[in-house]
N, C-alpha and C positions, 0 to 999 in steps of 0.2 A: 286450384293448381292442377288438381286431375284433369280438369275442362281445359285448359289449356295445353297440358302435355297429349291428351287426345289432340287437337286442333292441329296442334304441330305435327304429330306424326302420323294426320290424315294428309297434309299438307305435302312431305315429303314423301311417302307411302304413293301418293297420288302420281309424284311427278317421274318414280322408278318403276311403276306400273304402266303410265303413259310409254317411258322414255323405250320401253320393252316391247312396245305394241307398234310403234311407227317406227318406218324405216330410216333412220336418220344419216344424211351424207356424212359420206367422210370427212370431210375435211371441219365439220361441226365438231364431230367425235375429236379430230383430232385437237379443236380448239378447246375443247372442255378437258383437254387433259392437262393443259396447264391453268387452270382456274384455283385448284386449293393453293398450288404454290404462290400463285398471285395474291391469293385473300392471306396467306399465313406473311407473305413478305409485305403486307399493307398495314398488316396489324405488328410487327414483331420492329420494324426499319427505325417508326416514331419513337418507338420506345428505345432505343438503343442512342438513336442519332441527335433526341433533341430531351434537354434538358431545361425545365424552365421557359419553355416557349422561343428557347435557340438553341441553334447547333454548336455540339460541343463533342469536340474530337481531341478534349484533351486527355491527358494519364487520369485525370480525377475524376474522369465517369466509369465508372464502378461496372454500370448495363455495358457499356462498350467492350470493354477489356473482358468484362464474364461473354460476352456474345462471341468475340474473336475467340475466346479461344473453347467454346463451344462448334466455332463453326471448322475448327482446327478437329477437336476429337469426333465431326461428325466425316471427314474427309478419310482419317486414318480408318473408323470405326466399325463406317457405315452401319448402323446402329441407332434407331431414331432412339429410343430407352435411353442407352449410354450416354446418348449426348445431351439430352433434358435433364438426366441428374447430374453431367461435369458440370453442365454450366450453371446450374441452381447451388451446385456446392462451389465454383468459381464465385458468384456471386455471393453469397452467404457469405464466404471468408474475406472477400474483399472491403465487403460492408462492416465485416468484425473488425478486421484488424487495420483498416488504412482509414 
């Protein structure tokens, strides 16, 4: 486990020591600034939208309804914290009681 969390953070350690050393265009910079939100909407979409191997946009998905209105308290909030506990407690309640 050590050996590996070494490997990993020689690996990234590498590539912010690199990214620091060379001169990188702008418009590079400017395309890795939307990269987490792409990987966080890659990982976060399936899970909301597809149920069982299909999409289900009804009242009965539980992910959907806690996502909406996570993505509600993060609009008023702006607040990333606030809005990963409404919707983890959205969802908790929704799974309890419905």
């Amino acid at each position: 486990m050590l050996l590996g969390g070494l490997i990993t953070f020689g690996m990234r350690f590498s590539l912010i020591y690199l990214f620091g050393r060379f001169d990188i265009p702008e418009t590079i910079r400017k395309a890795l600034h939307y990269v987490p939100p792409a990987v966080l909407s890659a990982i976060i979409f399936p899970e909301l939208f597809l149920r069982e191997g299909a999409l289900n946009l009804t009242l009965d998905n539980h992910r959907l309804l806690a996502g909406i209105l996570a993505v509600l308290v993060a609009w008023f909030s702006k607040n990333i914290l606030i809005t990963i506990i409404a919707g983890m407690i959205a969802l908790f309640l929704l799974q309890f009681f419905l």
